[in-house]
C-alpha positions as CSV (number, residue, x, y, z in Angstrom):
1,X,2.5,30.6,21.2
2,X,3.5,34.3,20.8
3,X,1.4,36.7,18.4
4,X,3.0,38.0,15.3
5,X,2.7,41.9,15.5
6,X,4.1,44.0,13.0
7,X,6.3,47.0,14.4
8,X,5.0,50.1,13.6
9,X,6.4,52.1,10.8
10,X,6.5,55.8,9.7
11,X,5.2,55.3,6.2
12,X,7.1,57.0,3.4
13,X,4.5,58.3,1.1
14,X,3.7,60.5,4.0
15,X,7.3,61.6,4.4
16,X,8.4,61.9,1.4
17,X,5.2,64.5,0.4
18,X,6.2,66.4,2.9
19,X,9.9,66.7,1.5
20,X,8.6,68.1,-1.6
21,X,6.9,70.8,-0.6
22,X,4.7,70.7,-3.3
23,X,0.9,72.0,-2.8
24,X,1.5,73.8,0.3
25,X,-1.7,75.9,0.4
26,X,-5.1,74.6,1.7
27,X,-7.9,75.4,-0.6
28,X,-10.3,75.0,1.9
29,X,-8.1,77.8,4.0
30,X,-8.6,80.1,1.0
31,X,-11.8,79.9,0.7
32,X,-12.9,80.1,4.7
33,X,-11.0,83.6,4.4
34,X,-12.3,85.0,1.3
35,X,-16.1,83.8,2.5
36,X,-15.0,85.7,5.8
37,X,-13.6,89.1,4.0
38,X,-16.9,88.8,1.9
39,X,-18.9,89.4,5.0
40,X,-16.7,91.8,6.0
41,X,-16.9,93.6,2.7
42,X,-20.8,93.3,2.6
43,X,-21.5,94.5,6.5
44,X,-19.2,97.7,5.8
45,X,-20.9,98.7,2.9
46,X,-24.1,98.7,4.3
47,X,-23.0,100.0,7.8
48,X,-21.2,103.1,5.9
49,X,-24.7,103.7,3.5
50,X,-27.4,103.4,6.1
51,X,-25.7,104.1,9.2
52,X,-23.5,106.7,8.6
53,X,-25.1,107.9,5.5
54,X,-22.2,108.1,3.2
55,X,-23.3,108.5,-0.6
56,X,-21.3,105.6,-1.9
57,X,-21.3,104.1,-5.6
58,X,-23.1,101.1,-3.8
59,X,-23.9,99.2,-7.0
60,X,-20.4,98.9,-8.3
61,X,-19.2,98.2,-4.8
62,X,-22.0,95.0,-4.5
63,X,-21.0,94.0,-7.8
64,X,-16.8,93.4,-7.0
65,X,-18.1,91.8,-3.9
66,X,-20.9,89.5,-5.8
67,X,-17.4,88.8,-7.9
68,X,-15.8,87.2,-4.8
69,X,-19.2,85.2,-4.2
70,X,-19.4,83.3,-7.8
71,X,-14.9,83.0,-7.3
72,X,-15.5,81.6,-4.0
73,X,-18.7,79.1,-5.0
74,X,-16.3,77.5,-7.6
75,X,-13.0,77.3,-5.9
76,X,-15.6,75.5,-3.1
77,X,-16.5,73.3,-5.9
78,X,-12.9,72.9,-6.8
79,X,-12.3,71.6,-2.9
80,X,-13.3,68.0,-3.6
81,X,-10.8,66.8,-6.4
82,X,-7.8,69.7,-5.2
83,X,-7.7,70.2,-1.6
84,X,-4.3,72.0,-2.2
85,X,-3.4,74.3,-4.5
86,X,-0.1,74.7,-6.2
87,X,1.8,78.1,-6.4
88,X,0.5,79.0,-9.3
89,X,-3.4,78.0,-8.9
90,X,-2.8,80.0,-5.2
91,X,-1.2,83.0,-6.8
92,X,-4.2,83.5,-9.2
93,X,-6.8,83.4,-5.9
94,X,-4.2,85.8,-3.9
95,X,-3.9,88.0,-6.8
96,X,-7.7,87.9,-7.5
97,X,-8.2,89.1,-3.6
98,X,-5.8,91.6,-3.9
99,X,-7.4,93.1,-7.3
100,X,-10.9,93.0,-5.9
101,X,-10.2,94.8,-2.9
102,X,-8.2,97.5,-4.8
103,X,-11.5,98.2,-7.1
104,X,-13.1,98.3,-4.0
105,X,-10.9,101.1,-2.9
106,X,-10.5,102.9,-5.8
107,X,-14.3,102.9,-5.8
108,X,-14.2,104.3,-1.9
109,X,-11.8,107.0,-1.5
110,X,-8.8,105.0,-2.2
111,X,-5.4,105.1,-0.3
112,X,-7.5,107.9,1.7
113,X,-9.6,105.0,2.7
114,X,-8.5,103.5,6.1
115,X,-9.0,99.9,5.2
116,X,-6.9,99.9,2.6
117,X,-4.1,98.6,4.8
118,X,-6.3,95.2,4.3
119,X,-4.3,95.1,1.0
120,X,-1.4,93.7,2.7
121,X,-3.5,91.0,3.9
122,X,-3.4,88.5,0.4
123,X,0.2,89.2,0.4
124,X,1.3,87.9,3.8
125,X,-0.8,85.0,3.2
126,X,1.7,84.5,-0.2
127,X,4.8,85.4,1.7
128,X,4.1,82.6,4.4
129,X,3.2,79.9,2.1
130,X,4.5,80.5,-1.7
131,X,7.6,80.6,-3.0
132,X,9.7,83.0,-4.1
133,X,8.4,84.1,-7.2
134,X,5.1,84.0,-6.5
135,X,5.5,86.4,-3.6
136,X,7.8,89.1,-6.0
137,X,5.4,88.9,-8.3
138,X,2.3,89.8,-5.6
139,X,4.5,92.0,-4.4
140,X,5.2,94.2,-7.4
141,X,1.4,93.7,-7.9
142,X,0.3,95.6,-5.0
143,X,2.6,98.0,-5.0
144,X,1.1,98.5,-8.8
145,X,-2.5,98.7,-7.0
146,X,-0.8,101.3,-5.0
147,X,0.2,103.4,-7.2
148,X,-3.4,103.8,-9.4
149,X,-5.2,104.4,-5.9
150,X,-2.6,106.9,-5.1
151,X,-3.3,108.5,-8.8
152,X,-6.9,107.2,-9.8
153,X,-9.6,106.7,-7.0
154,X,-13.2,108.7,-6.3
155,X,-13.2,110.6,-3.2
156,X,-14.6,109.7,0.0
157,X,-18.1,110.7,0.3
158,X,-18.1,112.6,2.9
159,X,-22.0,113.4,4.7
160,X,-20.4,117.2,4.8
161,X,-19.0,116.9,0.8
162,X,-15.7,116.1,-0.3
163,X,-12.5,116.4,1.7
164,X,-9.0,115.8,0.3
165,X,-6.0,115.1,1.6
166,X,-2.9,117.5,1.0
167,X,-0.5,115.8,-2.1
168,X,2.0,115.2,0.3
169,X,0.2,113.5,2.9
170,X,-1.7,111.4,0.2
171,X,2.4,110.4,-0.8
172,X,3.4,109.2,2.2
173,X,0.7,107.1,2.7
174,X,1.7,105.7,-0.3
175,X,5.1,105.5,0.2
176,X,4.0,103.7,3.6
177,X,2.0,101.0,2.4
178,X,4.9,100.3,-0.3
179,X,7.7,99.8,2.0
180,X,5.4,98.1,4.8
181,X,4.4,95.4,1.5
182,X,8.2,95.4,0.5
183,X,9.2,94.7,4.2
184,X,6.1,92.6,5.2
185,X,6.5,90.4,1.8
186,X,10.7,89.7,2.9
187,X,10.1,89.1,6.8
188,X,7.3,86.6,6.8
189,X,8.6,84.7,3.5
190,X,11.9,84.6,5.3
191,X,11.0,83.5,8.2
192,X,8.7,80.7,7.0
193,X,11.0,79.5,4.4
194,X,13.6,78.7,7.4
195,X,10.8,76.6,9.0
196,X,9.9,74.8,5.7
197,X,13.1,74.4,5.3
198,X,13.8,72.9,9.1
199,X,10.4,71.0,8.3
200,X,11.8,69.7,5.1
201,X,15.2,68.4,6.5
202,X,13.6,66.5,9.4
203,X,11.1,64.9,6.8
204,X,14.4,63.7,5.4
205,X,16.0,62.3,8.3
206,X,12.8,60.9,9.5
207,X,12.6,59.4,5.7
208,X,16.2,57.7,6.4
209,X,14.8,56.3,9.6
210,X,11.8,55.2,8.4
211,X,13.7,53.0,5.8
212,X,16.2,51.5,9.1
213,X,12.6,50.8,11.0
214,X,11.1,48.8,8.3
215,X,14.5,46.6,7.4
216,X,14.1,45.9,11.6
217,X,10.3,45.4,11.4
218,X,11.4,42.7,9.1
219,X,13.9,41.1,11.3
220,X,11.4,41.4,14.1
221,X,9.2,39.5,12.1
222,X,11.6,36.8,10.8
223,X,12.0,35.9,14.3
224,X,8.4,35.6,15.3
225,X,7.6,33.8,12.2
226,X,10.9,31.1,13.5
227,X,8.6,31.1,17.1
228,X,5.6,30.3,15.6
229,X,7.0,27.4,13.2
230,X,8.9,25.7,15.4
231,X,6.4,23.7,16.6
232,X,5.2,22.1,13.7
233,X,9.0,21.9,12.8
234,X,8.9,20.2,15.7
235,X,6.3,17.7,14.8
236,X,7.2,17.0,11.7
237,X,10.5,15.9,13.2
238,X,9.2,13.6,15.6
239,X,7.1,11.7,13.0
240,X,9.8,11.8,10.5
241,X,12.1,9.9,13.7
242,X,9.3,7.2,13.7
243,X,9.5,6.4,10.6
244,X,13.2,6.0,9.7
245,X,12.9,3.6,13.1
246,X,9.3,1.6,11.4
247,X,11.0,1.4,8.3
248,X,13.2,-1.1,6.8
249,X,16.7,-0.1,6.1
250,X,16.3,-1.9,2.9
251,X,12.7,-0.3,1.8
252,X,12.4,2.1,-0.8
253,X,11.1,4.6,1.7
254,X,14.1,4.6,3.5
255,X,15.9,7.3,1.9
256,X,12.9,9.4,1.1
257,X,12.8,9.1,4.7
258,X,16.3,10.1,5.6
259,X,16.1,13.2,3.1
260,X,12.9,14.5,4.7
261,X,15.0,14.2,8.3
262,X,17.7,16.3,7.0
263,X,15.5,18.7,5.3
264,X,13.6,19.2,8.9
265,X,17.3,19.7,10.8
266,X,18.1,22.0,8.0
267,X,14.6,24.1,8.5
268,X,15.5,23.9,12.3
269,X,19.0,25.5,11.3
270,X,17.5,28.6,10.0
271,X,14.4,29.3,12.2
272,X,17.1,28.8,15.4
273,X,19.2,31.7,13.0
274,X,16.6,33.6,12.9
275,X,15.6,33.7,16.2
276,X,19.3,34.5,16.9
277,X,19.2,38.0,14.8
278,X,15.8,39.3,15.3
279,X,17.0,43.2,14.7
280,X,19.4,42.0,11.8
281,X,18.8,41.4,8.2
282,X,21.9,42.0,6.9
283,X,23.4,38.9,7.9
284,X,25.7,40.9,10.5
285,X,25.5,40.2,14.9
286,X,23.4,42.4,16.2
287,X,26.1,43.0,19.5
288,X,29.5,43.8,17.7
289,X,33.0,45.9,19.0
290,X,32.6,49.3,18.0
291,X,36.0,49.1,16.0
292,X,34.3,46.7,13.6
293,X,31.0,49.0,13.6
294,X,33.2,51.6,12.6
295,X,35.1,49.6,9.9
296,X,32.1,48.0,8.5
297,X,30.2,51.2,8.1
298,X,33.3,53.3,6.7
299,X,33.8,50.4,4.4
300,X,31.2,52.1,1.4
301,X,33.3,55.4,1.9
302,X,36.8,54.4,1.5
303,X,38.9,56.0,-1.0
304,X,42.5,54.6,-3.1
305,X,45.0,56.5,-1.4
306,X,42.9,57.5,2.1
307,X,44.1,55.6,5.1
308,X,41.6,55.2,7.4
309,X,43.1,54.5,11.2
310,X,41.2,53.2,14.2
311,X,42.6,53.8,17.5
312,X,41.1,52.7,20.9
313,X,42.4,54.3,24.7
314,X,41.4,53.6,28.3
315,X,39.9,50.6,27.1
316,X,39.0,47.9,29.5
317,X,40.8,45.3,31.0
318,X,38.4,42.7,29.6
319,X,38.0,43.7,26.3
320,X,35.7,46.8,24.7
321,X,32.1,46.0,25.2
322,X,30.3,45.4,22.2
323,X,27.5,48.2,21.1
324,X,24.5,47.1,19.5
325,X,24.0,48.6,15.7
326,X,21.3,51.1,15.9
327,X,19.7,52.0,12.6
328,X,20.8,55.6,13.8
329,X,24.0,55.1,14.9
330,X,24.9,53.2,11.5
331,X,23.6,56.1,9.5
332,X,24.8,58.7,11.6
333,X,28.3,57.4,12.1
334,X,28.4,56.5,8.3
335,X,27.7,60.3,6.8
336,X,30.7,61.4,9.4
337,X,32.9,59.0,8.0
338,X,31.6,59.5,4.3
339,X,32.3,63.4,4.9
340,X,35.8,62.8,6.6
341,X,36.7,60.7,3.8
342,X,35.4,63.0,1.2
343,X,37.8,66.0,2.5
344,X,40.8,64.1,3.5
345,X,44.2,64.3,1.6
346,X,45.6,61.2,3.1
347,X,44.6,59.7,6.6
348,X,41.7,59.5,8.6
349,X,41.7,59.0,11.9
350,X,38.9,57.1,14.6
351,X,39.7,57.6,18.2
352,X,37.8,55.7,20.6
353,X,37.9,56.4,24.2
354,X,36.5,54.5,27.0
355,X,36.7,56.5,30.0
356,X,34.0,56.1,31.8
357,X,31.0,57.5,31.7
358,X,30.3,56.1,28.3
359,X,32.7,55.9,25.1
360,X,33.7,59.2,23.2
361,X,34.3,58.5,19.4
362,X,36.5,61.1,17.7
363,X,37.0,61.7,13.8
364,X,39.2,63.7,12.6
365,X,40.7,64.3,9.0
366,X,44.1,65.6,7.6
367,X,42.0,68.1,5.2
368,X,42.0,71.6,4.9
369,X,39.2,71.6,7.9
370,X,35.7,73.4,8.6
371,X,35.8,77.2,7.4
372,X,35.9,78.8,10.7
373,X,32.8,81.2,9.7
374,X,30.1,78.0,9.9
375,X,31.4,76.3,12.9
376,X,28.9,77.7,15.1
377,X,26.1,76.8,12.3
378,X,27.2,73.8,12.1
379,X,24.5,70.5,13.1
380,X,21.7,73.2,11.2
381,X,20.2,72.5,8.0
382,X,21.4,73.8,4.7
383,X,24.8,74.3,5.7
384,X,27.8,73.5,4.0
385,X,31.3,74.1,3.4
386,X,31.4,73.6,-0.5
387,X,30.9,76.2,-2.8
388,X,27.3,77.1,-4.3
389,X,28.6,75.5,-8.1
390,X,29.3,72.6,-6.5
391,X,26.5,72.0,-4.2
392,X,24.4,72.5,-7.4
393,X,26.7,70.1,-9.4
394,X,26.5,67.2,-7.1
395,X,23.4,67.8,-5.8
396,X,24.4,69.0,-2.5
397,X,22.0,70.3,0.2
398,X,23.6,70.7,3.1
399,X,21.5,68.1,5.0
400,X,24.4,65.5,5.5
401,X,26.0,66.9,9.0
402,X,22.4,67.9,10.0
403,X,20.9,64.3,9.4
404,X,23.7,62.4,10.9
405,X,23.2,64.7,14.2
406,X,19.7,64.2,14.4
407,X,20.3,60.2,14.0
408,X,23.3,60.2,16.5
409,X,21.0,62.4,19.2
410,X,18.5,59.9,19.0
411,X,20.7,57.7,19.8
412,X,21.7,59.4,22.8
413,X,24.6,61.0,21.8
414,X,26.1,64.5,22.0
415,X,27.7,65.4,19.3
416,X,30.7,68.9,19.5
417,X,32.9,70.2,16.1
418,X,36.3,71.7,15.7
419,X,39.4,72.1,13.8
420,X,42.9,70.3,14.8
421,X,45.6,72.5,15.3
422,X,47.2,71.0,12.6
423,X,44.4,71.3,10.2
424,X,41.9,68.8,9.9
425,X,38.6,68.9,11.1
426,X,37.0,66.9,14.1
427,X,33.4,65.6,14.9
428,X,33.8,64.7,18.7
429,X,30.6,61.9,19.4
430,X,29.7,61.2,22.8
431,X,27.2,58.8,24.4
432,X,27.1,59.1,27.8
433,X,23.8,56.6,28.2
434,X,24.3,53.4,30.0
435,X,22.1,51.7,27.6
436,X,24.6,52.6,24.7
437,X,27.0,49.8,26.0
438,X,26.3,46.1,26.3
């Protein structure tokens, strides 16, 4: 007897947490930074008074850093019930950083004061995490902080008395740090919101995926469950036989008997299905031609008036061989077909070609096409042909081309786009894998 074992599953909650995006920012991050700047803060303090022997307002300074100390104990008491913060709760603590360090400054010489590039620090922390609001509004914040070091701040104390900086030089600097926030703030937030949002579309696919895995975990299961009951099936049968043979054709048992034998032959019936169609719940053959694949998984998608046309070439002399319905190739296929369908004005056309190595499955629609400009984006995330009203009307995210791709590639396929000569547009799938046949 075989072992039931339960195939392992990606599990959604996970997934789908990571789709939202919500509560980005590690709380314990913050406050291992802050903790670290606070040291920072406190050994250049002291190193400046006693070492160098600069006559600074020390007292004011210690307490702006004792301020960090209390923030930081009770965002570390905060840790154990929100390990990450929202935007907003993240903001505040950025903010905070950024207005502590400016008093610090303005307190130290001020924009003269070579460490005040160290403002920019909070903000790329914001523009690589938060979203975009958060990161204008820390943005125009430090450029605010700027702007009253650059007009209000107590002169460095020099050891040989106080040196200041021609008006021009101390506007540049100014000027400096404002574009380098402005710039540094647009980059990074750029640049990571492409990543979240690459992270965020293969959460999704793998979300799809994970939903095909569990439907076949259950299949897989059906079928060790018919293994592992066919023995006592098997038994039961055997002393039901003995019996209907013990017993007298005339007793009252006799057709209690005969109904418990069909009952067994019937349970046999179904475990021996089963056992048939361990990857299949939906009632369909887990080996089928690819023409009904293609039918069955375009049958969801068809629209009154669309003709949808299934053509097969250089197909063998003994009959297509029959492909077996990956969860990805299902989904895959089926957004293709869903968006031929959508943008079709009468016909849509399936070619499938057989010359060898592997099959080649072309779809191709008699609509106005792909706009030329996102052909070579195309298979990327967020892309889309339709217009921004309607994305936002139907809830559009231009995820559909970029999920089917990533289903069809694990799959094995290569996938290539285009535009008819007659209008249309064409998604060219090829699997060139041995494996992909039967």
């Amino acid at each position: 007897m075989g072992t039931m074992k339960e195939a392992p599953v990606l599990s959604e909650q996970v997934v789908a947490h990571s789709v939202s995006g919500d509560d980005r920012v590690s709380a314990r991050t913050l406050v291992t930074i802050r903790w670290i700047a606070i040291a920072g803060q406190l050994a250049t303090l002291l190193t400046v008074k006693t070492l160098l022997g600069f006559d600074l307002w020390l007292a004011p300074a210690m307490a702006a850093t004792a301020a960090s100390v209390a923030v930081n104990l009770f965002a570390s008491r905060s840790l154990a019930r929100q390990p990450f913060l929202s935007d907003r709760d993240a903001f505040l603590y950025l903010g905070y950083d950024m207005v502590q360090l400016a008093s610090l400054l303005g307190l130290t010489g001020g924009l003269e004061n070579p460490y005040a590039v160290l403002m920019l620090a909070p903000l790329t922390v914001a523009a690589s995490t938060l979203a975009r609001e958060a990161v204008t509004l820390l943005t125009g914040l430090a450029i605010v902080c700027f702007s009253i070091l650059a007009l209000v701040a107590m002169p460095l104390p020099w050891p040989e008395g106080p040196a200041t900086l021609p008006l021009l030089y101390r506007i540049g600097i100014w000027a400096a740090l404002t574009l380098a926030a402005v710039f540094i703030a647009g980059y990074v937030f750029q640049v990571a919101e492409s990543s979240r949002r690459l992270s965020t579309a293969l959460s999704a696919s793998q979300l799809t995926l994970a939903r095909a895995q569990k439907a076949s975990a259950v299949g897989a299961l059906a079928a060790a469950a018919a293994h592992e009951l066919g023995s006592p099936l098997g038994t039961i049968a055997v002393v039901a036989k003995e019996l209907a043979r013990d017993i007298p054709a005339d007793s009252g048992w006799a057709e209690d008997v005969a109904l418990l034998q069909s009952q067994v032959a019937r349970c046999r019936d179904i475990l021996a299905e089963l056992s048939r169609r361990p990857d299949d719940t939906s009632g369909r053959e887990p080996e089928v031609p690819l023409t009904a694949l293609i039918d069955t998984t375009a049958a969801p998608y068809r629209r009154a008036g669309i003709d949808l046309i299934i053509e097969a070439i250089n197909e063998p002399e003994d009959g297509a061989p029959k492909v077996r319905e990956f969860p990805e190739m299902v989904h895959g296929l089926g957004n293709i077909l869903q968006n031929a369908m959508q943008f079709a004005r009468k016909t849509v056309t399936v070619t499938l070609d057989w010359t060898p190595p592997g099959v080649t499955v072309s779809v191709q629609d008699d609509g106005p096409g792909f706009p030329p400009a996102l052909l070579p984006r195309l298979g990327e995330p967020y892309v889309s042909g339709r217009s921004s009203a309607v994305r936002e009307t139907q809830g559009n995210m231009g995820l559909g081309v970029f999920i089917a791709q990533t289903m069809l590639e694990r799959s094995g396929a290569i996938l290539s786009y285009g535009n008819a000569k007659n209008g249309g547009a064409i998604v060219v799938v090829h699997w060139k894998s041995p494996g992909f046949t039967v």
